[in-house]
N, C-alpha and C positions, 0 to 999 in steps of 0.2 A: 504493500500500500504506500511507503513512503515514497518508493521507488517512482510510481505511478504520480503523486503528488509532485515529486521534483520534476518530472517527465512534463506532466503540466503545468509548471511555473516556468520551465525554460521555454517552451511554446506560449505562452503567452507574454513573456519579454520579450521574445525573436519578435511577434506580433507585433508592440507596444512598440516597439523599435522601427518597424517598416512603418505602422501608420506616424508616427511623427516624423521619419523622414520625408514622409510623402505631403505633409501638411503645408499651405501655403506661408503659415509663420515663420516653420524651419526653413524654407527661401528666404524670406525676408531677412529674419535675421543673419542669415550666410552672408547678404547683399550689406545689412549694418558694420557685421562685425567687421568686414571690408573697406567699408568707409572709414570703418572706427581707427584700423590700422595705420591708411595711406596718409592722412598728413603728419602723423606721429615718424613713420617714417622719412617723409619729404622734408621738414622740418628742423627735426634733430639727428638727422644722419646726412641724406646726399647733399641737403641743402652746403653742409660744408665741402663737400668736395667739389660743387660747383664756385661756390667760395674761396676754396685753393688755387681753380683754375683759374679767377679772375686775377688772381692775385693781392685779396684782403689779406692781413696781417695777423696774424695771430690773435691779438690783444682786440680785437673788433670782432673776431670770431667767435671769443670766450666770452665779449659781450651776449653773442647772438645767442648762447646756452641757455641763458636768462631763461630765454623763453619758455624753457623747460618747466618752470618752477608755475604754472599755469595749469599742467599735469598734476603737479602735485598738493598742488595748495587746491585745487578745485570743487574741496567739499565747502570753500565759504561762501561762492555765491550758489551752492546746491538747492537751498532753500527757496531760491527763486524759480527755479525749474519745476518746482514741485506747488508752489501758490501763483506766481505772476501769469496772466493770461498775456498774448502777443495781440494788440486791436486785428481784428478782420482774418486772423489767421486761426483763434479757436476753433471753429468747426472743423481745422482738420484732424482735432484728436488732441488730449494731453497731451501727447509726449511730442506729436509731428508737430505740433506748430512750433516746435522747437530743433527737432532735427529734419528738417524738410529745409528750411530755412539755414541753418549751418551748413548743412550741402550746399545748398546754391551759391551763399556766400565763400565756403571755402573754396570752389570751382572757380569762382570768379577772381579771388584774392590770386590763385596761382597762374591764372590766365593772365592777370596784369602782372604778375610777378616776372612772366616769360618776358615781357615786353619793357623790361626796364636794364638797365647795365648796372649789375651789382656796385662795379669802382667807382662809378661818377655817378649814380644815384642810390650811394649807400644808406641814405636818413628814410627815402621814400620806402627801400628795399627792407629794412629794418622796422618798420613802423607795421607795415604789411605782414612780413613773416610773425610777428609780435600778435595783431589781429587774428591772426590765422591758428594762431597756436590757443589762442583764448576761445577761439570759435569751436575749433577743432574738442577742446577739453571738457567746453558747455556739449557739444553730440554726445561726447562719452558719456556725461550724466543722462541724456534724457535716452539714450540708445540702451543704458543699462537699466533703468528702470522702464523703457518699453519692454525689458524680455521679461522683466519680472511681471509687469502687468497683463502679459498675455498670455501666457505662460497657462495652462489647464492638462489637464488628464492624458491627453492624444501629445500636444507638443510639450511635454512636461520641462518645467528649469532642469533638467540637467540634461537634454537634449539640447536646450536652445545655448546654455551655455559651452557644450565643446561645439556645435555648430559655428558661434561666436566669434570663438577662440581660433577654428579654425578658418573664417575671411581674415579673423586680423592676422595669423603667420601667413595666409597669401601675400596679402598685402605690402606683406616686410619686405618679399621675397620682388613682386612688381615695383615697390619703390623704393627698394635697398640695391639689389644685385643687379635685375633686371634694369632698372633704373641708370644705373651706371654704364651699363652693355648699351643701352640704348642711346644716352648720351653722347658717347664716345663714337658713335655712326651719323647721329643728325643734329649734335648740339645740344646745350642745356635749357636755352630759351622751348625749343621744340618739345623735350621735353615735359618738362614743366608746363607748358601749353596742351599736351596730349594728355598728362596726368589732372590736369583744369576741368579737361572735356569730360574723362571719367564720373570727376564726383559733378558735375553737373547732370550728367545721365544719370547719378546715383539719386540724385533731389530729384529728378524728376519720376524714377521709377517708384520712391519714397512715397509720391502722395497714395502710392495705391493699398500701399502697407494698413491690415485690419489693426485697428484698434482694439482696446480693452474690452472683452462683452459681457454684458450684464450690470456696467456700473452704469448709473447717472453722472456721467463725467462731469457733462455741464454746471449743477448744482451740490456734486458734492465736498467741495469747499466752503462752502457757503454755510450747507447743511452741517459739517462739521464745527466753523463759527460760532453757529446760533446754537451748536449743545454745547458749547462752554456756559452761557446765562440757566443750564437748567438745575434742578433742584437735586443736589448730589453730587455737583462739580464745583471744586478749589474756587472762593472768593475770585472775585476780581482783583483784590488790591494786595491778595498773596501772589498770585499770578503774574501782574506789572512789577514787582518788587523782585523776581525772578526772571521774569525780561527783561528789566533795565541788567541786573548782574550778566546773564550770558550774552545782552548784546554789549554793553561794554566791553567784553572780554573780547568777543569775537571781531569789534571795530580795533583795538586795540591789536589784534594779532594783523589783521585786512590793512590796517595803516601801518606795521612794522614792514609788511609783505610790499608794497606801494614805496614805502618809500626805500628802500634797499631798491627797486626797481626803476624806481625816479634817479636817483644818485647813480646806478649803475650806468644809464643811459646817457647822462647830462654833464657829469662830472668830468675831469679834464684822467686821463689814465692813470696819472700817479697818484689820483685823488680816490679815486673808484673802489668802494666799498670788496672786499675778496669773500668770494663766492660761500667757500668751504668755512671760513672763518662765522659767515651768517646762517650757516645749515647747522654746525655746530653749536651756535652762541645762542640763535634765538630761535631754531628747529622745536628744542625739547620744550622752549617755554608757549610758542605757537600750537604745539601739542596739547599740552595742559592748558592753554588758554582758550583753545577751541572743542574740543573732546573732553580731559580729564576733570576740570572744576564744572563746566553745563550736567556731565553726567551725573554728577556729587550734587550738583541740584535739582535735578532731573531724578534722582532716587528721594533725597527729601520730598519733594514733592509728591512722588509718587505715595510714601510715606503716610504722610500727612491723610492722603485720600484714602488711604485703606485703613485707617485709622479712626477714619472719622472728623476730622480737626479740620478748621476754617473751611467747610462748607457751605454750600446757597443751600437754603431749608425749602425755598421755593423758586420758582421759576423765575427767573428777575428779566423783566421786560429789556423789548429790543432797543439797543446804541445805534447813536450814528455820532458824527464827527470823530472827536480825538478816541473814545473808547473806543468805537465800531473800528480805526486801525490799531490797535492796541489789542484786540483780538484777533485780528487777521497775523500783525507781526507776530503774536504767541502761537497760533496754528503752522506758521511758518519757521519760525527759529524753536521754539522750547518743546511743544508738543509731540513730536516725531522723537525728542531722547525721552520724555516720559514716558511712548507708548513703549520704546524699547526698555528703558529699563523697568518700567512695571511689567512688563511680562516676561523678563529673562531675569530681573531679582539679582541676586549674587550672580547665577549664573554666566552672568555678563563679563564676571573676572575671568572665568575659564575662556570666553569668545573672544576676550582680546588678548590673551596669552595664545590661542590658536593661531589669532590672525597677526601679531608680532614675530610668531618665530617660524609658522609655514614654509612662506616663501620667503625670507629673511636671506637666505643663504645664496638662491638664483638671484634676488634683486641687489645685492652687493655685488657678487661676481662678474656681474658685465661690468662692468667698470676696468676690471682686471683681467680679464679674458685674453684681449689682445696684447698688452705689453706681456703675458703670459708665454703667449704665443708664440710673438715675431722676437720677444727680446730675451726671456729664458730658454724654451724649446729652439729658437732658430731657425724657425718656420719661415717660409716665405710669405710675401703676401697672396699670389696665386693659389698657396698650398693653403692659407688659410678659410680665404673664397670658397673654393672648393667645399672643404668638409665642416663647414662654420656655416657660408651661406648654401647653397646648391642641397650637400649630401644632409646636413644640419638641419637646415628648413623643414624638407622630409621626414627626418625621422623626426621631429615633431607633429606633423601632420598626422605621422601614421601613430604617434602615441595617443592623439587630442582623438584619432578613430577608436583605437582603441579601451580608450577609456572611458568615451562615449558607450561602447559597446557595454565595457564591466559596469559603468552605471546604471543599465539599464536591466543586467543580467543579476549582480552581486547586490548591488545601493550603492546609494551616496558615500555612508560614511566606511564602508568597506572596503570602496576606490581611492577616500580619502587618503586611509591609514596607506595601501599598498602603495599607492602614489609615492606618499611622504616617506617612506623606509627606501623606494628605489631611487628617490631626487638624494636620501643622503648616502645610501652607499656610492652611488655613481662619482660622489669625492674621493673615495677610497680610489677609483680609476684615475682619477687625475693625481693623489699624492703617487700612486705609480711613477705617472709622468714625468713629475717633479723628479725622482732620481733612476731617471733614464727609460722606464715605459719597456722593462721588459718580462713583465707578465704580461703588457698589453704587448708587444707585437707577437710574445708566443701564442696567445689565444688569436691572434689575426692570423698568422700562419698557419694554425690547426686546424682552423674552420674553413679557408680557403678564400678569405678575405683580403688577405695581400696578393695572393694571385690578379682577383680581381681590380684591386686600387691600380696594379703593374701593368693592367694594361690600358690606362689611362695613357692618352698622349701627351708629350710633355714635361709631367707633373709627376706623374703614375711613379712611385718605387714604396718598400717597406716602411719606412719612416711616415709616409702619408698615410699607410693603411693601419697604423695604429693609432693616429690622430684622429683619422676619420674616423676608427671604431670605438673610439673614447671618445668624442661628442658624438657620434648616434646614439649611444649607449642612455647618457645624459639627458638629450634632448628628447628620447625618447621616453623617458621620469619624468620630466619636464611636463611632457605632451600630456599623461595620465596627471599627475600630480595639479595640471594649471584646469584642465576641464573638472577634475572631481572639485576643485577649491572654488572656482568661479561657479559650482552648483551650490553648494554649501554656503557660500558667503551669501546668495542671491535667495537661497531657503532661508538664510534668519532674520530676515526684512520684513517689515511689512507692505504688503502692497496699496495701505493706504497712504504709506511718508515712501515708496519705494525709494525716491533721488536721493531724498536726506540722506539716511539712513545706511544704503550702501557705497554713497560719495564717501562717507565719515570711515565707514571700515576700510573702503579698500584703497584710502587715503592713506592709513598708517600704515599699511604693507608698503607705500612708495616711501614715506619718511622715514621710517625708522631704517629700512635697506639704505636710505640715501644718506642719514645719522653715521648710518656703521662703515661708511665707508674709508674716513679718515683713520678709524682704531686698526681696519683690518689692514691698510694701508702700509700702519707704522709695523704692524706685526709682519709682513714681508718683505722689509725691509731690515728686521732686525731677525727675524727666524729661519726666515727663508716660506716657498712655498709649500714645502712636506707638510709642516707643525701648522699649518693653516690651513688645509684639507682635511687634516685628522679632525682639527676643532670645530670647523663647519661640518665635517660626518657626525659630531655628537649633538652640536645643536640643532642638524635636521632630525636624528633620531630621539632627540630631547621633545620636539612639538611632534612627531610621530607619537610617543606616550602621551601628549596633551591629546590628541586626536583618539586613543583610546578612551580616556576619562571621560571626553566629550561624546563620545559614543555611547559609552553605559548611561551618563545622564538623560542623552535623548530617549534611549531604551527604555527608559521607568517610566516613562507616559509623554509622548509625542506631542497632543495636543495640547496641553496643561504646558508644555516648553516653550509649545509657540512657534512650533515649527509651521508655515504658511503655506510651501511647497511640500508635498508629499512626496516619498520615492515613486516610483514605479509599483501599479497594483494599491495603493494605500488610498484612503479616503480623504478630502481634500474638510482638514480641521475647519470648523468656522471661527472667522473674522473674530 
């Protein structure tokens, strides 16, 4: 009988499987997470190497990095995505009148971007790439909470998330590799004009993209508003008193971010704020001044109401002027962490310990990948290419399918763990590397893997076939490890704050990676690379055991946790 029972759960995942790939959402979101990809790529990658070829200077290039910090601060205007209507563009949907419009806008940004001469219109070219990067960062908020939003039974979030996952490594691969290939045949203007034309067919293919079904989109902001005044909801004037504290905090973090951005841009180069020195300095306190003190109010608060304390006894009639925004700004800044942490409780310690040390270890090491590379191993740049982008690329794709697969077959959080145990031994293959890589070329030799790298023209000999089989190996962890966690991070949301919510979490996975990069820096330089793989293999297998804890918690009762997405086969909790 069990036998039979397991016989009919893998038939009906295989099932569950084929209809959400066949679903028009999981297109959609293929065509997003594409989007989501290509200026991320065009932006802070080729844009520099067109930048080399012009011949800008270094120290105006490290300006252009800036840009970056748009990615990762982008949980502070999140809030806006999730409450501001765009005039005349509502009816296309929450989330498209928001990404329908960044396409078109990014399409057009890189189109004029073709038509300009980086050397002699460097202010115009840098103002533009700057827009673009802000534009680009606002899609990724409303593109991640469209998959949270539409997300149901047939296209379930952990299908839409490796789908996702996998337009944006297309993408990398279109506007990183390909990118360059192309360049180098018709010029950078041309391209950049070709890759314009792209996301403009992507904004227009976007108006057709379904929306959320079954909500009242139109009025359910409104309707959320108006049950702040009901009888059983926190005072008003405990409410504004906790408004005023987190938006304080958080104009205080938005004005540190601004103006390090202002000075970087204005300032004469030996005046010019240093980068690493303000990720470092005022990172951990932009941390805590956007996330860690709202949450500590955000649980008082919650507090307070399950308690009983400074409650409306009765219905208190409808605001308009200063209150009437004073409820709107709470529904929009404060109310999205109270709904989180009233319903994840302590638990919430354990979700940001997951989501700090996860991917902790992938989002530090690109940083270091390539002086890795070309300047300890002695790699070439070609031989890089190759098994980094090209062979690389792939075997991420075929992990993000795979693990699409085991999410569908195993769950979320049993794809999670496996993920996370093979993202950190895969360090174990690289401290190989580090002194000389020869377990890895003997396992490339046994299996008939350096045969094959050898007869690459060129490039092709042993030394490549162990590089290349030490990043597939990884990117291939990588692949499972990035689709189970982008399932899991998009299950603990709610999909009524969706943008809030998961702006904020999978903001700290960029900060705290991009925090750690100075310590692991100094540790390479005084250790060497071996003692640095060892320590990244324990703290990926360190949140690996967080990812069990967080397993058994979800396991004691699902619903009651707060889980919003169900796995595969599971009943979808109510709201």
């Amino acid at each position: 009988m069990a036998a039979v029972a397991e016989e009919t759960k893998k038939i009906s995942a295989w099932r569950a499987l084929g209809m959400a790939l066949g679903n028009r959402k999981t297109g959609f979101m293929l065509l997003f997470g594409f989007a989501s990809g290509l200026p991320f790529a065009l932006f802070l990658g080729t844009l520099f190497a067109w930048l080399t070829e012009a011949e800008v200077d270094l120290e105006t290039m490290g300006i252009f990095s800036l840009i970056g910090l748009a990615y990762a601060f982008q949980f502070l205007w999140s809030p806006l995505i999730d409450k501001v209507d765009i005039p005349l563009l509502r009816r296309l949907g929450k989330r498209k009148q928001w990404i329908v419009p960044m396409q078109l806008l990014l399409g057009a940004i890189l189109v004029t971007m073709s038509l300009l001469e980086p050397r002699t219109q460097l202010g115009m070219f840098s103002l533009l790439a700057g827009i673009g990067a802000f534009a680009s960062a606002t899609q990724d908020i409303a593109i991640n909470a469209w998959r949270i939003d539409v997300a149901d039974e047939v296209a379930t979030i952990d299908i839409l998330s490796t789908v996702y996952q996998m337009g944006y490594r297309l993408s990398s691969l279109v506007g990183g590799a390909l990118g360059l290939i192309i360049a180098a045949r018709i010029g950078w203007p041309e391209t950049y004009m070709m890759m314009g034309g792209i996301l403009l067919a992507v904004g227009a293919v976007g108006l057709f993209a379904p929306n959320a079904e079954g909500a009242a989109e139109l009025t359910e902001n409104d309707e959320q508003v108006r049950a702040l005044r009901k009888a059983g909801e926190l005072a008003p004037e405990i409410r504004n008193r906790a408004l005023a504290a987190v938006g304080l905090l958080w104009a205080a973090a938005i004005g540190a971010v601004l103006a390090f951005m202002i000075m970087s841009m204005t300032y004469a180069p030996a005046d010019r704020p240093n980068p690493t020195e303000f990720t470092l300095t005022w990172g951990p306190w932009i941390i805590v001044a956007t996330i860690i003190l709202p949450s500590l109010i955000a649980g008082w608060l919650s507090g307070q109401k399950k308690t009983g304390r400074h409650l409306l006894t009765r219905d208190a009639p409808p605001v308009s002027g200063g209150s009437y925004v004073l409820d709107h700004l709470y529904r929009a800044l404060v109310l999205p962490l109270v709904e989180l942490v009233g319903r994840m409780g302590w638990s919430l310690v354990l979700i940001f310990a997951v989501v700090l040390t996860y991917r902790i270890c992938d989002a530090i090491w690109g940083t270091f990948a390539y002086p890795f590379y070309l300047g300890e191993l002695e790699y070439t740049n070609d031989d890089v290419a190759f098994a980094s982008k090209f062979f690389g690329i792939g075997a991420i794709i075929a992990g993000l399918a795979l693990g699409g697969l085991l999410l569908t077959t195993i769950g979320r959080m049993a794809t999670l763990l496996i993920g996370g145990i093979l993202a950190a031994l895969t360090n174990l293959l690289y401290a190989d590397m580090a002194i000389g890589g020869h377990t890895m070329q003997a396992f490339s030799d046994a299996v008939g893997f350096t045969y094959l790298i050898e007869q690459v023209p060129g490039i092709g000999d042993a030394a490549l076939a162990k590089l290349t089989i030490t990043i597939g190996f990884e990117n291939l962890a990588i692949g499972i490890a990035g689709a189970a966690y982008i399932a899991w991070l998009s299950s603990i949301v709610s999909k009524k704050f969706s943008a809030v919510q998961y702006a904020l979490l999978s903001s700290l996975t960029l900060l705290v990676g991009t925090l750690g990069r100075g310590a692991l820096g100094e540790m390479i330089e005084n250790q060497g690379y071996y003692d640095v793989f060892i320590l990244t293999t324990w703290i990926g297998l360190g949140a690996a055991v967080l990812v069990c804890v967080e397993w058994y918690r979800e396991s004691r009762g699902k619903a009651s946790a707060g889980i919003v997405a169900p796995e595969a086969g599971e009943a979808v909790p109510a709201e």
